[in-house]
C-alpha positions in Angstrom: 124.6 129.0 106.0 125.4 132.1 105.5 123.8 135.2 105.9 125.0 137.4 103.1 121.7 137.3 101.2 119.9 139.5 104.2 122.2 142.4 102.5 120.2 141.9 99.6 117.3 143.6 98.1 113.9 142.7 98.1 113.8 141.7 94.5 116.6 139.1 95.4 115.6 138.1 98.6 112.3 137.1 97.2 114.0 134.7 94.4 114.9 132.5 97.4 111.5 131.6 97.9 109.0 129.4 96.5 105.7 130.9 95.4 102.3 129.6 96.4 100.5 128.3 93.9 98.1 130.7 92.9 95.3 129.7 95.2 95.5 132.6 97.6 94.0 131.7 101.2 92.1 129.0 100.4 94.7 126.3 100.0 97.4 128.0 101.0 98.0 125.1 103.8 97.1 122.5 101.4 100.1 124.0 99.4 102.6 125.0 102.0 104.9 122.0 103.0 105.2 120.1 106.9 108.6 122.0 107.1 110.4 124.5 108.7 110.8 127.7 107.3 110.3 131.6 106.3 107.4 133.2 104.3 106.4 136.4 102.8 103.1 137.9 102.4 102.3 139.9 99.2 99.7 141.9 98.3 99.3 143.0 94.5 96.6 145.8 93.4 96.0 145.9 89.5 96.5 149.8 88.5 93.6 151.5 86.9 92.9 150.2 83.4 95.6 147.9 82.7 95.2 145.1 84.2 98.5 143.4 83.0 100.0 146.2 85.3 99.9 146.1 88.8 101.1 147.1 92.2 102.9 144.8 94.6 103.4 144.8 98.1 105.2 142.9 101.0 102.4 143.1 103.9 103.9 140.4 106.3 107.1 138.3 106.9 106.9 135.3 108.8 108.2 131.9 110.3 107.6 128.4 111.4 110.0 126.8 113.5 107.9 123.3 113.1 105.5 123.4 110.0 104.3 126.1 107.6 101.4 124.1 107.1 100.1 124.2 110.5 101.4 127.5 111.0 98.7 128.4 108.1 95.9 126.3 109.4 95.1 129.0 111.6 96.9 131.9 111.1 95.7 135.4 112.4 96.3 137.1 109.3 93.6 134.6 107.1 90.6 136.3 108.3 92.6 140.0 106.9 93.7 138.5 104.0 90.6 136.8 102.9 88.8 140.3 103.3 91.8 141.7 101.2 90.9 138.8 98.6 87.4 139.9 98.9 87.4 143.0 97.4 89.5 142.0 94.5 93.4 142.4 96.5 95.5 139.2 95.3 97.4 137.8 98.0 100.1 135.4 97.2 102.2 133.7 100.0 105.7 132.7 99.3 108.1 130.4 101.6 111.4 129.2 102.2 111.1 125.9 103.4 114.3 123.6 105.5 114.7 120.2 106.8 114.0 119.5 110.4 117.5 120.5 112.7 119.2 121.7 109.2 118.8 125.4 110.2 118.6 125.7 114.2 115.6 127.5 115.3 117.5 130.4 116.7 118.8 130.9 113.0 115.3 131.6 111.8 113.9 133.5 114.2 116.9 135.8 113.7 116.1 135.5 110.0 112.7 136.9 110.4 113.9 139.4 113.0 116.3 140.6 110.3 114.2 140.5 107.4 111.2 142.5 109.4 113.9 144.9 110.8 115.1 145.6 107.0 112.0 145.5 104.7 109.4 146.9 107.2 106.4 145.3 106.3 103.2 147.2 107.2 101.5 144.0 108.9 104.1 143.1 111.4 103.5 143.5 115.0 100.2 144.1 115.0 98.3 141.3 117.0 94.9 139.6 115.9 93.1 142.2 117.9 94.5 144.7 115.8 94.5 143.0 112.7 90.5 142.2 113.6 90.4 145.7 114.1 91.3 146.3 110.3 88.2 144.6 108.7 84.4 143.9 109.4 84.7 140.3 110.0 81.3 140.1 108.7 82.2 141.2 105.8 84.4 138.3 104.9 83.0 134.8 103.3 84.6 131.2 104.2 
């Protein structure tokens, strides 16, 4: 495969990836598939009184050399993002899924390198103790 679309924007990159379902965190792994593959974290923010309008933002790229569902089960970022979702931030999750040994595992972790290296999201490379750091994790409900 090639890797002409990491030239691309954001806008287009995006269009290569299936949204979640509109459950946020709490089915994303019941949505995500047993596959390989890459996913993006969004945040979106309505703006003042408009509603229909609102602000969108990439927080997080990731991967999953095995499963996106397990790699969701018990992600660092859930207890973050379900504070986010807490005081009214919509998260939405979007992946790329593969078939097992179709893209080498190398390959993706390049991808996500790439991808980090190029859209900067705010969330990557921080570790759980400073994403726990972020939040009161009393503050978020189950």
């Amino acid at each position: 495969m090639s890797n002409a679309w990491l030239e691309s924007d954001l806008e287009t990159i995006e269009k290569l990836f299936y949204p979640d379902t509109g459950y946020g965190t709490s089915g994303v792994s019941d949505c995500l598939p047993n596959l390989p593959g890459l996913y993006l974290v969004f945040s979106c923010v309505p703006n003042g009184i408009d509603s229909k309008k609102s602000s969108r933002t990439l927080l997080y790229i990731g991967v999953s050399t095995k499963s996106l569902k397990a790699r969701w089960r018990n992600h660092h970022l859930l207890p973050l993002l379900r504070f986010l979702e807490k005081v009214e931030v919509d998260v939405s999750i979007y992946h790329w899924a593969f078939l097992p040994n179709l893209i080498p595992e190398e390959t993706l972790l390049q991808w996500e390198r790439d991808l980090i290296q190029k859209l900067r999201p705010p969330l990557n490379g921080y570790g759980p103790e400073i994403v726990r750091s972020l939040y009161d994790p009393a503050e978020v409900i189950e």
